[in-house]
Residue, then its C-alpha position, 0 to 999 in steps of 0.5 A: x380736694x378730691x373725694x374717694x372712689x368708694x363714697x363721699x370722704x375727702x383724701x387730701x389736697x392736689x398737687x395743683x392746688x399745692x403749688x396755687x397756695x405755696x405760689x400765693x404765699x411766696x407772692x405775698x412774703x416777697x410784697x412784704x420783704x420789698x415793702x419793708x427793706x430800708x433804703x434803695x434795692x441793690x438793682x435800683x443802687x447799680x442803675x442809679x451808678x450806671x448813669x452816672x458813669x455814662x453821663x460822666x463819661x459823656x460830659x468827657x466827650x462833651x469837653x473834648x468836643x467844645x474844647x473846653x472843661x467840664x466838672x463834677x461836684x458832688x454834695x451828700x444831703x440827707x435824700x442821698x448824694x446830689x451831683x451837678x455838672x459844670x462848664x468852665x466859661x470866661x465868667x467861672x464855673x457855671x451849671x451845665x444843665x442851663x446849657x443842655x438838659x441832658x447834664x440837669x442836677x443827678x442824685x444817687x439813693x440815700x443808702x448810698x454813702x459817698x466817699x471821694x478819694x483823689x491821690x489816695x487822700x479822701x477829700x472832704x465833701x461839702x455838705x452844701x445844697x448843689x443850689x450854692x452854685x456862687x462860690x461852685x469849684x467842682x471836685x473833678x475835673x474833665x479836660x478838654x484833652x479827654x483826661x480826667x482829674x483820677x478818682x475813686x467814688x466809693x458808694x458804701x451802703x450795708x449790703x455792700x459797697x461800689x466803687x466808681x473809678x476815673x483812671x485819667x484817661x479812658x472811661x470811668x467805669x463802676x466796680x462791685x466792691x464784693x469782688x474786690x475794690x483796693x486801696x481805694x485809691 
């Protein structure tokens, strides 16, 4: 507060003391909104679909590359939608993170919703633990030609939803459904 020129009263506050106290204020309401909002925050949802179209896209690479086929499967549990990588060798499907740690076992935030659309059919998705791996058939295949089984991963969540696209050939790419998703298929 700043005292008056003729004596010892009091005027008002500062404009500096102002802003400290409205930029206080915002700090504090902004720790709480973080605190309190469920699920995961839309930028940690983007980064989370980010990687997993690159490493899609590199396990593409990598079946072009070894001349062999690559999958992807995909379980929704309760902690978000796991996804595992697979090689195709003599004796079947086998986890490709024993093979290289850079494929180890992904899960997308729980908020996310998973539905898989292959042929303009939604597929029906196990709700399985990736750790089943006996009986494992991925659903999307990466084949040694650099094609890709086509697919449509939408990641529904309530502020909005995502859309990751594999078109066959060329990269697999992730699409903000606010500006438009199709069909879906």
């Amino acid at each position: 507060m700043t005292e008056q020129a003729g004596g010892g009263r009091y005027r008002g506050f500062t404009l500096v003391e102002l802003l400290v106290v409205l930029l206080i204020v915002g700090l504090a309401l902004g720790a709480i909104s973080l605190s309190i909002s469920p699920g995961a925050r839309p930028w940690e949802r983007a980064q989370a679909l980010d990687i997993l179209a690159e490493r899609v896209n590199l396990a593409r690479r990598e079946a072009q590359a070894s001349g062999r086929r690559w999958g992807l499967s995909l379980t929704p549990t309760a902690q978000g939608c796991e996804y595992r990588f697979y090689r195709l060798e003599a004796e079947g499907w086998v986890s490709a993170a024993a093979l290289d740690p850079a494929f180890g076992d992904g899960r997308l935030p729980a908020a996310l919703t998973p539905e898989l659309t292959m042929d303009g059919q939604l597929v029906q998705l196990r709700e399985s633990s990736p750790q089943d791996s006996a009986a494992a058939s991925p659903q999307i295949v990466l084949f040694e030609s650099g094609e890709l089984t086509p697919f449509t991963l939408h990641l529904r969540a309530r502020e909005g939803s995502f859309a990751l696209r594999g078109l066959g050939i060329g990269r697999v790419q992730v699409q903000d459904c606010a500006l438009g998703c199709g069909n879906g298929a």
